[in-house]
C-alpha positions as semicolon CSV with decimal commas, in nm:
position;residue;x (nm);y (nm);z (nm)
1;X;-4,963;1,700;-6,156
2;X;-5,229;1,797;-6,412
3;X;-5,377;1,513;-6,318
4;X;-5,428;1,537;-5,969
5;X;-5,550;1,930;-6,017
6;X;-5,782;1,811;-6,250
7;X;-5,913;1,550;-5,989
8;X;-5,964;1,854;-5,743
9;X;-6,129;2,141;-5,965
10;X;-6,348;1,903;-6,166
11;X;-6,410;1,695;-5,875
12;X;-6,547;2,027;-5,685
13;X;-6,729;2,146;-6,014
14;X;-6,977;1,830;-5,989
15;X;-7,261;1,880;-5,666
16;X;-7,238;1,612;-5,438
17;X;-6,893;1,420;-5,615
18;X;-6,693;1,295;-5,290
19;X;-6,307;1,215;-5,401
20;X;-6,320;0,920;-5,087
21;X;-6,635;0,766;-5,225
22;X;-6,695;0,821;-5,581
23;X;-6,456;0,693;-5,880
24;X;-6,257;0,869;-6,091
25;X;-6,420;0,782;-6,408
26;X;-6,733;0,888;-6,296
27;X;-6,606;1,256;-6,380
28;X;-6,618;1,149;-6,734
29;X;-6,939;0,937;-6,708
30;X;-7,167;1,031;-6,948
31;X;-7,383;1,296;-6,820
32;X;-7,102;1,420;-6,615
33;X;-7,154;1,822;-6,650
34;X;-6,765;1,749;-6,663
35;X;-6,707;1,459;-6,879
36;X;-6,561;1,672;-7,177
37;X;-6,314;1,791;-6,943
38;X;-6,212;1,488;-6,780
39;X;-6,200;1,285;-7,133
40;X;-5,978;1,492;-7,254
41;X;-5,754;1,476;-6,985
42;X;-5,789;1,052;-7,002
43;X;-5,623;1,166;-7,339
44;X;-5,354;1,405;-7,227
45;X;-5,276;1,132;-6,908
46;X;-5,244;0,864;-7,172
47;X;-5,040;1,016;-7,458
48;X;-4,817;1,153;-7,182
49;X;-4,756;0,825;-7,055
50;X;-4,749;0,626;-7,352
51;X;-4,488;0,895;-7,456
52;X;-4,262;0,847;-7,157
53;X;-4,272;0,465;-7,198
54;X;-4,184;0,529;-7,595
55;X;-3,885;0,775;-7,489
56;X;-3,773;0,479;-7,197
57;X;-3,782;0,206;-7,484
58;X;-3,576;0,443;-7,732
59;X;-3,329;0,604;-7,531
60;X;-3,295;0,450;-7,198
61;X;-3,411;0,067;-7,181
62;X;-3,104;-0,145;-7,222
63;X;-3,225;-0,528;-7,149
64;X;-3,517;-0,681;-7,225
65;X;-3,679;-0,594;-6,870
66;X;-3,575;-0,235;-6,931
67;X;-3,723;-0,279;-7,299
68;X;-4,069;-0,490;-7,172
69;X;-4,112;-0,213;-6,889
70;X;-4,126;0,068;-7,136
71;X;-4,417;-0,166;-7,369
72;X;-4,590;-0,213;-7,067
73;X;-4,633;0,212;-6,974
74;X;-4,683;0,248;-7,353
75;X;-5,017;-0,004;-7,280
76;X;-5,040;0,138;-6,950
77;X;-5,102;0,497;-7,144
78;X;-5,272;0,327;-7,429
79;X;-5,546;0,232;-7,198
80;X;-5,549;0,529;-6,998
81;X;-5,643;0,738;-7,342
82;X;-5,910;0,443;-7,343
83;X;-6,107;0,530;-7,051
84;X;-6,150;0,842;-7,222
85;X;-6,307;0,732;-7,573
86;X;-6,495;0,483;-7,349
87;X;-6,609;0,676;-7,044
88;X;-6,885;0,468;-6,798
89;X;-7,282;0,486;-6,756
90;X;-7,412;0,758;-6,505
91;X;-7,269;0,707;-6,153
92;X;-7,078;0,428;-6,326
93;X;-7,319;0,171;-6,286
94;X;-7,250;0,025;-6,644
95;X;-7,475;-0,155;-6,852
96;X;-7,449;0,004;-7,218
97;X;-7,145;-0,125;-7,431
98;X;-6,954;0,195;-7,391
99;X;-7,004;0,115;-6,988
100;X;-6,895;-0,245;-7,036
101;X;-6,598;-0,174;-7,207
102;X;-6,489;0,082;-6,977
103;X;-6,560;-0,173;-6,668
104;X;-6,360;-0,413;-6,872
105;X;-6,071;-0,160;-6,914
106;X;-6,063;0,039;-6,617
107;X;-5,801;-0,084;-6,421
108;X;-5,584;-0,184;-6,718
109;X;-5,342;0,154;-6,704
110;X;-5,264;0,060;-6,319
111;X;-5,201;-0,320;-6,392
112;X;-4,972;-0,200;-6,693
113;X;-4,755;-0,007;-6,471
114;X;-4,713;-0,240;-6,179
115;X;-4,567;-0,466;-6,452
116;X;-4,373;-0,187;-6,567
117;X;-4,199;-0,149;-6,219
118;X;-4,140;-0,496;-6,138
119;X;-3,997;-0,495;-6,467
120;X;-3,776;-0,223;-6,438
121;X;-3,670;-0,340;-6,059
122;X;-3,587;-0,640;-6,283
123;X;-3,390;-0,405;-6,546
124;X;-3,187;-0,183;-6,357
125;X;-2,990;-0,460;-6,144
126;X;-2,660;-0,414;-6,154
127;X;-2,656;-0,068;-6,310
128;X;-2,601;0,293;-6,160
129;X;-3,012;0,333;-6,157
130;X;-2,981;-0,014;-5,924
131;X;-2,974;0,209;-5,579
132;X;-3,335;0,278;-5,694
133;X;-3,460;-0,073;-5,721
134;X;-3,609;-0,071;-5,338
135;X;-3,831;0,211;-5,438
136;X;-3,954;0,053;-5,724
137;X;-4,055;-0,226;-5,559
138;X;-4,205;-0,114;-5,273
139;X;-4,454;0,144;-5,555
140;X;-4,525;-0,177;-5,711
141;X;-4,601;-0,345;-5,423
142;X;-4,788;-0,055;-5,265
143;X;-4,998;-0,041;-5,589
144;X;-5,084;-0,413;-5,589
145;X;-5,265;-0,371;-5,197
146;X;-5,403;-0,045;-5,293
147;X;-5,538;-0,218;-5,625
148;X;-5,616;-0,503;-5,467
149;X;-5,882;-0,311;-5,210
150;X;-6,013;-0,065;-5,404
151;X;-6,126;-0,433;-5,648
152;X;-6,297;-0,557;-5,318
153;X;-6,422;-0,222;-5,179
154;X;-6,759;-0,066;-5,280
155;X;-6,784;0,113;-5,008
156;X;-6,694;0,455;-4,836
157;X;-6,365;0,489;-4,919
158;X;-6,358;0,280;-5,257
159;X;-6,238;0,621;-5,434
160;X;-6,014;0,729;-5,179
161;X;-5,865;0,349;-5,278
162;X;-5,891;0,394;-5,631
163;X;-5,659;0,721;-5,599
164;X;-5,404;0,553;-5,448
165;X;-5,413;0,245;-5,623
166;X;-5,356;0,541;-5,935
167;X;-5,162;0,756;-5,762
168;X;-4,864;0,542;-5,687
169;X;-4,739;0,422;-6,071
170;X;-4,805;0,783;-6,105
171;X;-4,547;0,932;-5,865
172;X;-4,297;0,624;-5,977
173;X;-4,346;0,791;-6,288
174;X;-4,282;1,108;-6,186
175;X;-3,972;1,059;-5,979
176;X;-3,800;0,762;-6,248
177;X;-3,835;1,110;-6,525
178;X;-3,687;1,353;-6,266
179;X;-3,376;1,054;-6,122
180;X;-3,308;1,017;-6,558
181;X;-3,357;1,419;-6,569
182;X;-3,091;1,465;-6,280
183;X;-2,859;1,126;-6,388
184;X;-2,935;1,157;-6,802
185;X;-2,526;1,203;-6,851
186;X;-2,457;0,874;-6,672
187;X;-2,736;0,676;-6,791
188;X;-2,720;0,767;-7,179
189;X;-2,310;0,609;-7,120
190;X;-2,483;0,290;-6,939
């Protein structure tokens, strides 16, 4: 949720910054009158993930695909807090080795948590979380096209791409820590 506000104030706070055509990162890019800002909340994103994924492996994982899914949002947060230490070039047209490495990294936190889903879909067979196995794979899914056009869009809507290609790990996220919230009796006994 953070995230998303943060998208929409910071996004607003920059003159011309359009959410459908511009990236993400390019609120951090250096020179960003918003970068600080939008670093630091790479970091939050990231340590909040990479926490979830450490609480999953600790507490709730119970196979190996349960246990692998959790190591893959720990890298999936890992990187997020990444693209913050390593934000791009102005406008994100990267050519310094900050820029490079944040090119190189960039899609790394939404790769790590499509292999998180499939991995729980994997996981939960068989066990009370299995009624939620469609969902899973239908947000991993949804992430791969999303991912998968944003990677071969530079155009218009390459950000409005981007967001969902983001957007949809997030919400698994989001709704897998509210189902353990609401079931956290049952699935502690699993």
């Amino acid at each position: 949720m953070l995230f998303a506000i943060s998208l929409v104030v910071l996004g607003a706070a920059v003159p011309g910054y359009d959410h459908a055509s511009n990236a993400i990162s390019e609120l951090g890019a250096k020179g960003s009158p918003v970068a600080a800002v939008m670093n630091s909340v790479f970091f939050m994103l990231g340590l909040s993930i990479a926490g979830f994924g450490a609480g999953l492996f600790r507490n709730v994982a119970k196979n190996h695909a349960d246990k692998a899914g959790a190591v893959a949002l720990v890298l999936s947060g890992a990187f997020t807090f990444l693209l913050g230490v390593f934000p791009c070039d102005p406008a994100c047209i990267n050519a310094s080795d900050t820029g490079l490495t944040h090119n190189a990294i960039n899609m790394m936190p939404v790769i790590f948590g499509i292999i998180a889903m499939f991995l729980f879909y994997a996981g939960i067979k068989g066990s009370e979380l299995g009624k939620y196995r469609f969902y899973l794979l239908l947000s991993a899914l949804l992430s791969v096209i999303f991912g998968y056009l944003y990677l071969t869009n530079s155009g218009a809507l390459a950000g409005l791409l981007q967001r969902l290609a983001v957007f949809v790990p997030l919400a698994a996220m989001v709704a897998g820590s509210l189902i353990l919230l609401k079931e956290h009796g049952k699935i502690i006994k699993r």
